[in-house]
C-alpha positions as CSV (number, residue, x, y, z in Angstrom):
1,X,0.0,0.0,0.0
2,X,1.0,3.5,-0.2
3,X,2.8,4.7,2.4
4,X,3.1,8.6,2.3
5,X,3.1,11.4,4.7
6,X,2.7,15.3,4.7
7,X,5.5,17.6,5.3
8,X,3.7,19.9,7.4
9,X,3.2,16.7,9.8
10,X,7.3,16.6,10.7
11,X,7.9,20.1,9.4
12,X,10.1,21.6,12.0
13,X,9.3,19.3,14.8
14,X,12.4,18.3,16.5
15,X,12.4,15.6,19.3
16,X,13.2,17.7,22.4
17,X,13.8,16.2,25.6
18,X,12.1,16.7,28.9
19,X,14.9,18.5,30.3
20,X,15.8,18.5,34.4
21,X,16.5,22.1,35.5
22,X,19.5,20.6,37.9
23,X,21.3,18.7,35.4
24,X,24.9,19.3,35.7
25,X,25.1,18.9,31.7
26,X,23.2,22.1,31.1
27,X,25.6,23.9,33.3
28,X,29.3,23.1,31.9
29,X,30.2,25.4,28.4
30,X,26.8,25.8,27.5
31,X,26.7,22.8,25.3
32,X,24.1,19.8,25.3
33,X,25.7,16.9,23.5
34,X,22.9,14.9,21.8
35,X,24.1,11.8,19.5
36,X,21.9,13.5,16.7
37,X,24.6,15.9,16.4
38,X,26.9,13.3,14.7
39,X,24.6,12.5,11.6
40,X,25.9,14.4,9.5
41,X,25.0,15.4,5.7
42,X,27.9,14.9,3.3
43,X,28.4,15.7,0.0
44,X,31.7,14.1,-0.8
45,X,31.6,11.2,-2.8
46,X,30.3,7.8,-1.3
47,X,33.3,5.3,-1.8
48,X,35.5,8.1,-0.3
49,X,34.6,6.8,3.1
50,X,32.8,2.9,2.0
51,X,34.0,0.0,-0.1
52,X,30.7,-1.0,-1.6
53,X,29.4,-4.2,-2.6
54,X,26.6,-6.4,-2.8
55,X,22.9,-5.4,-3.5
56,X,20.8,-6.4,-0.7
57,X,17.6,-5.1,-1.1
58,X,15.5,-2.9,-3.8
59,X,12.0,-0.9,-3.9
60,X,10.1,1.4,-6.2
61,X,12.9,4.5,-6.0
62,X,16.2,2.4,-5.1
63,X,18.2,-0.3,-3.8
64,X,20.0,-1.1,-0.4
65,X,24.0,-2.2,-0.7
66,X,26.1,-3.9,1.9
67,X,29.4,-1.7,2.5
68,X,32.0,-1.3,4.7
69,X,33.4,1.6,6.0
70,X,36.8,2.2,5.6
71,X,37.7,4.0,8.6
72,X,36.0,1.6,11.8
73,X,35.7,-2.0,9.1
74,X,32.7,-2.0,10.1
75,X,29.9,-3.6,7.4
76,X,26.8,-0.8,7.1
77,X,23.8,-0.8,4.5
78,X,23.2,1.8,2.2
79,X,20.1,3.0,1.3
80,X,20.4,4.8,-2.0
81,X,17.6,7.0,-3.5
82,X,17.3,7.9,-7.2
83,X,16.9,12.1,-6.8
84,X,15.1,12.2,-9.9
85,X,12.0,9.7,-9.4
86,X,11.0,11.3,-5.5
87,X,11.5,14.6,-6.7
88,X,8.8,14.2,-9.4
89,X,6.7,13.0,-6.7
90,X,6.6,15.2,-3.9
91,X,4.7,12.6,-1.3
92,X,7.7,10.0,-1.9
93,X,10.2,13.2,-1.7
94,X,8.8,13.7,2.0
95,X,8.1,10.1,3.0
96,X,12.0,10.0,2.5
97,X,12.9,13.3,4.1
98,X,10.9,12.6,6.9
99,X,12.6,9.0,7.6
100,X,16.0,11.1,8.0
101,X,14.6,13.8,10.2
102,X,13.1,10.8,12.9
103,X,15.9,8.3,12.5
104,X,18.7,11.4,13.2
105,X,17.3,11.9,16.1
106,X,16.3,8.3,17.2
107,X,18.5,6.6,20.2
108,X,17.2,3.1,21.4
109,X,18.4,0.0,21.1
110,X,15.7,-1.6,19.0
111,X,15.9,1.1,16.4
112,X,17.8,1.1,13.9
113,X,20.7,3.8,13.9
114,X,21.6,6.3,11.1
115,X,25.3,6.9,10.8
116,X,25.3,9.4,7.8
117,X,23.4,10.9,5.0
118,X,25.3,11.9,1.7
119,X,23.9,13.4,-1.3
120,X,25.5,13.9,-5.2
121,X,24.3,14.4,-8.3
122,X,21.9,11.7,-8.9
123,X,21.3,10.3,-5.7
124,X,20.6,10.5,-1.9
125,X,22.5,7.6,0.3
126,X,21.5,6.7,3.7
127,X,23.9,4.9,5.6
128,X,22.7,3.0,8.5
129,X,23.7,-0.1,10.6
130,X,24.3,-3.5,9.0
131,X,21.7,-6.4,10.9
132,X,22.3,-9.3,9.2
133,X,19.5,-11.9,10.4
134,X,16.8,-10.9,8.1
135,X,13.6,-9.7,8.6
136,X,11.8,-11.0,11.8
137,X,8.8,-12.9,8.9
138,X,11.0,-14.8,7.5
139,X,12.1,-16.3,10.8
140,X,8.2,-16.5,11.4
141,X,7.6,-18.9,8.6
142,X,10.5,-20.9,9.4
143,X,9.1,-21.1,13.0
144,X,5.5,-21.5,12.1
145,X,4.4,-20.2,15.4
146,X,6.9,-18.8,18.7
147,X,6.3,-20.4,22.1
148,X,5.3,-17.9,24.4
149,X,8.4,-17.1,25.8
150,X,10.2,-16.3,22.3
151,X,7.0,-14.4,21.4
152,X,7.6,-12.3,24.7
153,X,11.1,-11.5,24.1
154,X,10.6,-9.9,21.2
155,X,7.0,-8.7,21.6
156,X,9.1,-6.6,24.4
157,X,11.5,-5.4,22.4
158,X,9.3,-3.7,19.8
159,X,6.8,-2.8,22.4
160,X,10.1,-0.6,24.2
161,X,11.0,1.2,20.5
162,X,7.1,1.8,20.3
163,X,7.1,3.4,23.6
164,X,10.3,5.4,22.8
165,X,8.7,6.7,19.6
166,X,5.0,7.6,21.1
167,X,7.1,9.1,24.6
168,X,8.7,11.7,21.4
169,X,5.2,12.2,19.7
170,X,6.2,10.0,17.0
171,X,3.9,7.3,15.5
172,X,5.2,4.5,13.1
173,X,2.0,3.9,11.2
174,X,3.6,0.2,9.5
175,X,4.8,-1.8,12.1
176,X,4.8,-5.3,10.4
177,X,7.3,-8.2,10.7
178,X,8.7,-7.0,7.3
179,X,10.0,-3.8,9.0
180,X,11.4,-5.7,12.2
181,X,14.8,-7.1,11.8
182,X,17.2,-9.3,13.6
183,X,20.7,-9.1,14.4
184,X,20.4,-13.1,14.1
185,X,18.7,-15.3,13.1
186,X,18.5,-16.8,16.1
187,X,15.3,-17.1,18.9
188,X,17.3,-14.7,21.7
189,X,18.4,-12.0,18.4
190,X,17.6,-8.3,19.5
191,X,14.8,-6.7,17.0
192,X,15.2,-3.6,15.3
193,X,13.0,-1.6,14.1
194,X,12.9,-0.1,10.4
195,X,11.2,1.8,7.7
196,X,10.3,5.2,9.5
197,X,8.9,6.2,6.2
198,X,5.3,6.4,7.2
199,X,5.6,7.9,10.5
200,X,5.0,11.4,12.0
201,X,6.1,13.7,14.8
202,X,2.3,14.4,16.0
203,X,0.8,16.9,18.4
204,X,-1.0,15.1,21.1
205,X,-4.1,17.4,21.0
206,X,-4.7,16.2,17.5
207,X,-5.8,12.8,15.3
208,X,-4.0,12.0,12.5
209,X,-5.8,12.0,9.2
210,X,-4.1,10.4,6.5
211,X,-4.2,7.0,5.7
212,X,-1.7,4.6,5.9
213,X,-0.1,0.8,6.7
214,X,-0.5,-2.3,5.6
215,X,-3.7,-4.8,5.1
216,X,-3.2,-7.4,7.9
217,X,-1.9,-4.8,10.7
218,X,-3.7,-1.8,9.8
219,X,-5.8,-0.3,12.5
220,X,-9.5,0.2,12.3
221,X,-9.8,4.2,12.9
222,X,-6.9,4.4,10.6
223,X,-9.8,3.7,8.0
224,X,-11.7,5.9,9.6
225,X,-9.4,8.5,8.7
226,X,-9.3,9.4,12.8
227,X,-6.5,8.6,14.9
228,X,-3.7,8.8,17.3
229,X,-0.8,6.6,18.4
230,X,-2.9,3.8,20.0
231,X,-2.9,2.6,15.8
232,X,0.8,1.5,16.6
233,X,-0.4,-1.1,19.7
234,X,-2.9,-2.5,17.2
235,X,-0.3,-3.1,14.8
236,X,1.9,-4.8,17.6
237,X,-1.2,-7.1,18.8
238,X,-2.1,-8.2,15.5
239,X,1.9,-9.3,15.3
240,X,1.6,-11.3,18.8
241,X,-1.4,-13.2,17.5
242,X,0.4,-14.2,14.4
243,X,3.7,-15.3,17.0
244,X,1.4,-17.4,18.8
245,X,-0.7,-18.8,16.3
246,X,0.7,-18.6,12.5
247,X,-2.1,-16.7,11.1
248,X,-3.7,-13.1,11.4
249,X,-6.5,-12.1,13.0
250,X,-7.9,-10.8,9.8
251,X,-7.5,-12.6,7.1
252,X,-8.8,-12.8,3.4
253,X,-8.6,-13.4,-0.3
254,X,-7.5,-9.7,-0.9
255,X,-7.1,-6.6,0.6
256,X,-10.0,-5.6,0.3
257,X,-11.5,-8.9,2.2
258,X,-8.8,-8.2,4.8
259,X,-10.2,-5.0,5.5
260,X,-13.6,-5.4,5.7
261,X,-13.0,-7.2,8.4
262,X,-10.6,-5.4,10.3
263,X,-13.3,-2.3,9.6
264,X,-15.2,-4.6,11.9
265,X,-12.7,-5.2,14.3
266,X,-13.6,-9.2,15.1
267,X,-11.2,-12.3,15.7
268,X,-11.1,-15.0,17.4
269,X,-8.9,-17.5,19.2
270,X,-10.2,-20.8,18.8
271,X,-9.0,-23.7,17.1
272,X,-6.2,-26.2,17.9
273,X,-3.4,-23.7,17.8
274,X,-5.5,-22.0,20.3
275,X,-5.8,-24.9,23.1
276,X,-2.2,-24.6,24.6
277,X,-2.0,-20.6,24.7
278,X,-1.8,-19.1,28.3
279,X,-5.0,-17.2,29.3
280,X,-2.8,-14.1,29.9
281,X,-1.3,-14.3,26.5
282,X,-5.2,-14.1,25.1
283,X,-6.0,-11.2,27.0
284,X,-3.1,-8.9,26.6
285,X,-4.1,-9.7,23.0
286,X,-7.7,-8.9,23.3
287,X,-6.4,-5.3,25.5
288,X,-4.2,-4.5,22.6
289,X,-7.0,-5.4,19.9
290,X,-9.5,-3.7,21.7
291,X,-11.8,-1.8,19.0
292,X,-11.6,1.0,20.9
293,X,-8.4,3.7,21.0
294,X,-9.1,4.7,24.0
295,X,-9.8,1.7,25.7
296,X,-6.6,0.2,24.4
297,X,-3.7,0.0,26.0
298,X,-1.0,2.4,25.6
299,X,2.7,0.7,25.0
300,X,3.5,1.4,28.4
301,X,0.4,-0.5,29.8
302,X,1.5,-3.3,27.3
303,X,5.0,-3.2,28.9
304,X,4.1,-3.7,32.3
305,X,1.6,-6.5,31.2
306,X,1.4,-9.8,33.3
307,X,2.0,-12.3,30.3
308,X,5.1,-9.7,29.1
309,X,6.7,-9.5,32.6
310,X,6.6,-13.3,33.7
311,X,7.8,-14.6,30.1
312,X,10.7,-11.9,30.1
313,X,11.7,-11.4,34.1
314,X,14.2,-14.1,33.6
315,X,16.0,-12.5,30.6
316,X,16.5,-9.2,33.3
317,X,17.0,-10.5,36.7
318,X,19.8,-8.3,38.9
319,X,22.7,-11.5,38.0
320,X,22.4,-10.9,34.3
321,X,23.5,-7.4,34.9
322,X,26.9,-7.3,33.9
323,X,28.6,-6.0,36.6
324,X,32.2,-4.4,34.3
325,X,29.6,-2.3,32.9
326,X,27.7,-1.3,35.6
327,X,31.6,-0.7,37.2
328,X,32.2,1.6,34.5
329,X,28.9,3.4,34.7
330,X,29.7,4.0,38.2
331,X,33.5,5.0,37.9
332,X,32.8,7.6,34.5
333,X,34.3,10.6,34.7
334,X,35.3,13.1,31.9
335,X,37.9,16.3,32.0
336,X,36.5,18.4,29.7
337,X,32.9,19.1,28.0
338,X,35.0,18.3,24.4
339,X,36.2,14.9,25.6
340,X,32.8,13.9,26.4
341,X,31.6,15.1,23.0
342,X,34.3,12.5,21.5
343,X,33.3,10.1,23.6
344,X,29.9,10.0,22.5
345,X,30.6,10.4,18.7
346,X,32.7,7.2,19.2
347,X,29.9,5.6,21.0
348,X,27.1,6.6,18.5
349,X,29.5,6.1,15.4
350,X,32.0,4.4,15.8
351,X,31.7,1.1,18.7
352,X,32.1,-2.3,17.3
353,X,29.4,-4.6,17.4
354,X,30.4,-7.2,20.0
355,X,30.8,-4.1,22.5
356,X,27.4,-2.7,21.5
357,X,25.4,-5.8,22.0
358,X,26.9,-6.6,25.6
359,X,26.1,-3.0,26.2
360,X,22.5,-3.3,25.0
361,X,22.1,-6.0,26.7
362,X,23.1,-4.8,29.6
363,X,20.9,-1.7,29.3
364,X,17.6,-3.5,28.6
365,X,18.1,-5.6,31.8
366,X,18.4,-2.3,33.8
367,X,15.6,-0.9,31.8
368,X,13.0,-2.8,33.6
369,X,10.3,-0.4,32.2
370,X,11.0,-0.8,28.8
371,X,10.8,2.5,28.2
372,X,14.5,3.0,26.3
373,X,15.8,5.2,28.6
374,X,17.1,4.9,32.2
375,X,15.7,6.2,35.2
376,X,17.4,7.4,39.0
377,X,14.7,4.5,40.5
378,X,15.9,1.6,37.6
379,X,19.4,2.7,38.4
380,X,19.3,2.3,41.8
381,X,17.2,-1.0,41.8
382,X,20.9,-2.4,39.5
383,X,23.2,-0.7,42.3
384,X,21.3,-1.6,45.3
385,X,22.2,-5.4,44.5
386,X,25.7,-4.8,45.1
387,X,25.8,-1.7,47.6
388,X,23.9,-0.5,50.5
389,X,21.2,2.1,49.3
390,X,22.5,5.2,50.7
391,X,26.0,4.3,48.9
392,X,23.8,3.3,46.0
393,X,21.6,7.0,46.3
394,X,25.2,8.6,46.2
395,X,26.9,6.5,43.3
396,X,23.5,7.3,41.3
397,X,23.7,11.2,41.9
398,X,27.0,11.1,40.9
399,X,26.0,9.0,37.5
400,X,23.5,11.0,36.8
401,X,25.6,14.2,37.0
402,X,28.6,13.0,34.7
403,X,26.4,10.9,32.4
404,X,23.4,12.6,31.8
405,X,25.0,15.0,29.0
406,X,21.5,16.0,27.1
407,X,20.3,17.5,30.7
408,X,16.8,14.9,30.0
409,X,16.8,13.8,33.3
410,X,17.4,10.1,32.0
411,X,20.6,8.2,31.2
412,X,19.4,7.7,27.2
413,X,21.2,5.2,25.4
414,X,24.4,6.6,23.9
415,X,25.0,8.4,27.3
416,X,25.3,4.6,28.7
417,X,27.1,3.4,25.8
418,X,29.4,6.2,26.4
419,X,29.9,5.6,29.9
420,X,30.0,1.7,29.9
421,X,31.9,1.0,27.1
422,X,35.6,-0.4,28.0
423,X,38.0,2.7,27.3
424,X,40.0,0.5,25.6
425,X,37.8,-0.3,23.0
426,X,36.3,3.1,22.5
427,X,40.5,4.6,22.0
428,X,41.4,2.6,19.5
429,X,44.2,4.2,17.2
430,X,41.4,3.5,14.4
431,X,38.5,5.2,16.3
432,X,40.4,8.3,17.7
433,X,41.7,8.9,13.7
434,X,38.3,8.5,13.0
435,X,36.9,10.9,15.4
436,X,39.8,13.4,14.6
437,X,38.8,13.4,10.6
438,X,35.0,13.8,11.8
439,X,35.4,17.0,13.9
440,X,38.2,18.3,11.5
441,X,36.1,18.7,8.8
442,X,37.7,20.7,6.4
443,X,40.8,18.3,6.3
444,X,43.3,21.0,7.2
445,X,45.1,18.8,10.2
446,X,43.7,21.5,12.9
447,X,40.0,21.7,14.3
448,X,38.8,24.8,14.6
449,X,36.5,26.7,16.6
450,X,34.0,27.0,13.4
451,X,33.9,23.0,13.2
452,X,33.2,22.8,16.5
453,X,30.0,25.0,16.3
454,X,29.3,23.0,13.1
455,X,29.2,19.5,14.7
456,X,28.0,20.2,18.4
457,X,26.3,23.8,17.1
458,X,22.5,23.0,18.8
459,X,22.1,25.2,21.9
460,X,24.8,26.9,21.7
461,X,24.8,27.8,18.0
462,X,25.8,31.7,18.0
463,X,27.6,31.6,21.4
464,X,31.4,32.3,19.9
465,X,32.8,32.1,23.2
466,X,31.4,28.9,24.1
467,X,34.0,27.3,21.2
468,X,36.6,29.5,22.1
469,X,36.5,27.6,26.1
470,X,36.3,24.5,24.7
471,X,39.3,25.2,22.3
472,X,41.4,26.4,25.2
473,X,40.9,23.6,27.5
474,X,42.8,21.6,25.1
475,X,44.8,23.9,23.2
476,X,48.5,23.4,24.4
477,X,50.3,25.3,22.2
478,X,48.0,28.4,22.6
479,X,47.4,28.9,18.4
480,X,43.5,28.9,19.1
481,X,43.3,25.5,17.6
482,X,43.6,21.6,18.0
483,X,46.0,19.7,15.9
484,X,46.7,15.8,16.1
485,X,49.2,15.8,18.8
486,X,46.6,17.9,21.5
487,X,43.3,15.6,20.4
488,X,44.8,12.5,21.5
489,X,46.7,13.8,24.6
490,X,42.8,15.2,25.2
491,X,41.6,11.8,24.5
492,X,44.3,9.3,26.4
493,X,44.0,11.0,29.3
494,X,40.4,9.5,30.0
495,X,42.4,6.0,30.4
496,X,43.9,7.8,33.5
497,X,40.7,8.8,34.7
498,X,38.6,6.9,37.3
């Protein structure tokens, strides 16, 4: 089906985060460091930075290529977009547009991350990260039908991106198990989610109007032309039923079949695949089918669900916590405000893989909510295993202080990343040349106070002196700029830190 959205829907709408008036973050230089900042636009030429290969993929207006890039080795897809066909039509121009805008912005583990966006003559190039188990359908049919504690697993995984994206007023609008991929293809593999095309950055005092999605997981007042994010949890219950039992809930010879009876909102769960289902499982079904927006549950509600919490408690008990992470959270501490900006672009950028799944691991076990963020009360619940819970109210205070970088009040999850990752992976030889190349923009050997504003720019855009401070806390030979020599002294001096 058609999956389109208007520009005045994500038209300058930026995610902004609930920010805590005594974050320590929104005190030091002036600048927030948000991971978004690192997504960068380029217009030099693609297989300057990838060695491209195979085709992996290919739609309507382009294909998707496996690369590597040449910098970290690390294997990335690339979405490439023939200029010519969206710009003659201006829906497909904006459906595209408005899958950058959401995914720059974007930081949970479920969904997928954006690394950089070029653009030449003919075509637009998005370049995100490589998950090479396939899409989560094909592991469906393989599978037949999940058990309930497979169908749990990653019900709670998409249920956590969902809550992410509706906590930041953004609705998907084609959550389907085409757009869910796994890192494996394996029953434990971590989902991500995909194909932010059709979504919108919505106001929360109005329905949505247009309609999109697809047949089988297409919500009834999305018909109706009168909706809100609720349309998302339909989606995700119509996906459970099909884990449990093989089939949809609404089924026919066509799509037009299909949505007649969707348009009348009834299902069943009888029959033989039926018979061995848990009666919890059937009625966080029902609650997320419910006919009613309103009466539905939110993706919050669905999180804290009895059937999702007892199927999924023992993949995030306190001794699955890994405790060299948790270690490092506790023990992070930065010099200067330009360090932790290097830091994190290594962390959002850069991080091999085997680091970044330990890590996201790690972070959904402490994430007890599911919300894709970490609270001062889910931090201390992982801290108060191992410490008394004044030490642990201390250590958390502290955490939140040295971590919490965006001022949101939350450890997001390139803040953890940032701060759990071991120091020797994250100052590599490779990833500080990386970073160095990245912040020194213009090539010239020296970063400057102008590519400073132009990479961490945001709040502080305008604010000369703020670049000049951060210049001169690492500027050892005084010439108002950093060369090689100055950015890795700056850097190896976190290994000393503690």
């Amino acid at each position: 089906m058609g999956c389109v959205a208007l520009a005045k829907e994500h038209k300058n709408s930026p995610i902004v985060p609930k920010v805590d008036s005594h974050s320590q973050a929104n005190k030091v230089e002036g600048v927030r460091i948000y991971s978004e900042n690192f997504v960068k636009k380029k217009q030099v030429a693609l297989r300057q930075n990838y060695t491209i290969s195979a085709k992996i993929g290919s739609g309507a207006f382009g294909y998707v290529r496996l690369a590597v890039h040449k910098d970290s080795n690390q294997k990335r897809a690339i979405k490439t977009i023939d200029k010519e066909s969206i710009t003659k039509d201006m829906k497909e121009r904006v459906k595209f547009f408005n899958e950058v805008d959401i995914l720059k912005r974007a930081d949970h583990p479920n969904i997928i991350r954006l690394y950089e966006f070029y653009e030449d003559e003919k075509h637009y190039h998005l370049v995100t990260e490589y998950v090479s188990g396939g899409e989560l359908f094909d592991f469906i049919i393989k599978s037949k039908m999940l058990s309930e504690a497979i169908a749990a697993n990653f019900l709670r995984q998409i249920l956590s991106a969902v809550a992410y994206c509706h906590e930041h007023n953004i609705v998907h609008r084609d959550l389907k198990p085409e757009n869910l991929l796994l890192d494996r293809e394996s029953a434990d593999a971590t989902v991500k989610v995909i194909d932010f095309g059709t979504s919108v950055i919505f106001e929360e005092t109005k329905q949505l109007t247009q309609k999109y999605g697809t047949a089988y997981y297409i919500a009834p007042e999305v018909l109706r032309k009168d909706y809100n994010e609720k349309c998302d949890i339909w989606s995700c219950g119509v996906i459970l039923y099909i884990f449990l039992s093989g089939r949809p809930p609404f089924g026919g010879k066509n799509d037009k079949d299909i949505l007649i009876k969707v348009q009348q909102g009834h299902f069943n769960m009888s029959g033989p695949e039926w018979e061995k289902i848990s009666p919890d499982a059937k009625k966080l079904i029902q609650k997320m089918l419910e006919y009613d927006p309103k009466l539905r549950y939110s993706a919050k509600q669905a999180l804290q669900d009895p059937w999702i919490i007892s199927n999924t408690s023992a993949n995030h008990s306190d001794n699955l916590f890994d405790a060299s992470s948790l270690e490092n959270l506790k023990g992070f501490r930065v010099e200067q405000k330009l360090q932790h900006a290097v830091l994190t672009f290594i962390a959002s950028q850069l991080i091999n893989k085997e680091e970044s799944k330990k890590l996201a691991e790690t972070f959904r076990n402490i994430d007890k909510n599911g919300d894709g963020k970490l609270s001062k009360e889910e931090l201390l619940e992982a801290y108060n295993a191992t410490m008394g819970r004044e030490e642990a109210i201390e250590e958390v205070e502290k955490i939140m202080r040295s971590v919490d970088v965006n001022g949101s009040g939350y450890i997001d999850y390139t803040e953890f990343v940032t701060a759990c990752a071991r120091k020797e992976a994250m100052l590599s030889a490779e990833n500080m040349e990386s970073a160095f190349k990245a912040f020194d923009s213009d090539g010239s050997g020296k970063i400057t106070a102008g590519e400073l504003r132009e990479m961490l720019g945001g709040d502080a855009n305008g604010q000369d002196d703020v670049w000049a401070k951060l210049i001169a806390e690492v500027d050892q030979d005084r010439d108002g700029e950093i060369d090689v020599r100055e950015f890795k002294n700056m850097m190896l001096s976190y290994l000393n830190l503690s």
